[in-house]
N, C-alpha and C positions, 0 to 999 in steps of 0.2 A: 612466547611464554611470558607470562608475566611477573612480577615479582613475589607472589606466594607458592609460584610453579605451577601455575595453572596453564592449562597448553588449550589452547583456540586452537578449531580447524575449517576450513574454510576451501570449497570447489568454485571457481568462477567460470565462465565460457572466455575466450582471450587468452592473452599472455600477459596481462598488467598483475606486477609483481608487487604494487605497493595498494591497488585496492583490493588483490587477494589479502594479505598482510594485514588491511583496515577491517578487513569480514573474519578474520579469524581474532582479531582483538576483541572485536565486539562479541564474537562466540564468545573466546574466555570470560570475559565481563558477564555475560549472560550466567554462565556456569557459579561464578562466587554470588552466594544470596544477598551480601552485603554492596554489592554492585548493582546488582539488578536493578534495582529501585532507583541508583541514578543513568543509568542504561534505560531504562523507559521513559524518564521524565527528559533528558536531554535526545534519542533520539527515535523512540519508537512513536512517543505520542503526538512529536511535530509533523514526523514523515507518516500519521493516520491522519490529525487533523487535515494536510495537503491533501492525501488521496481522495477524502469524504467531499473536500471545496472540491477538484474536478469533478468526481462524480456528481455532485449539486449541478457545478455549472453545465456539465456535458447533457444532464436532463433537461438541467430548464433551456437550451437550446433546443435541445429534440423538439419539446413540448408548444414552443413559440412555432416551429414549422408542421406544428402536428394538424393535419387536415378530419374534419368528421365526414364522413360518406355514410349518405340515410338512400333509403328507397324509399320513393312515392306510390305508392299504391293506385291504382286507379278503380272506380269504380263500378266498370262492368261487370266483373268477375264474383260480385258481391252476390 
């Protein structure tokens, strides 16, 4: 709870009692409008800018091993 009484809730897979704890703080935070805005700017837009650089780097890997396969036609059939 936090100090306006605002109550966070939070399901995690596990038994860790203190990042359940950290997920339902950041729910409360989400919940008060006067939070929200530094609840995005300190943890939603750093942990999207990360995910977007993996996704970048996991393509431009793909794309470096990406092969073209053409068919040659031959001309008898013409």
């Amino acid at each position: 709870m936090l100090e306006g009484g605002t109550i966070g809730h939070a399901y995690l897979l596990g038994r860790s009692e203190s990042r359940a704890r950290l997920a339902a703080i950041v729910d409360a935070f989400g919940q008060n409008a006067d939070k929200r805005e530094l609840l995005e700017e300190c943890l939603v837009a750093p942990v999207s800018a990360r995910l977007a650089l993996e996704r970048q780097r996991k393509a431009e890997e793909t794309a470096s091993t990406r092969v073209d396969f053409f068919t040659l036609v031959r001309g008898e059939n013409q």
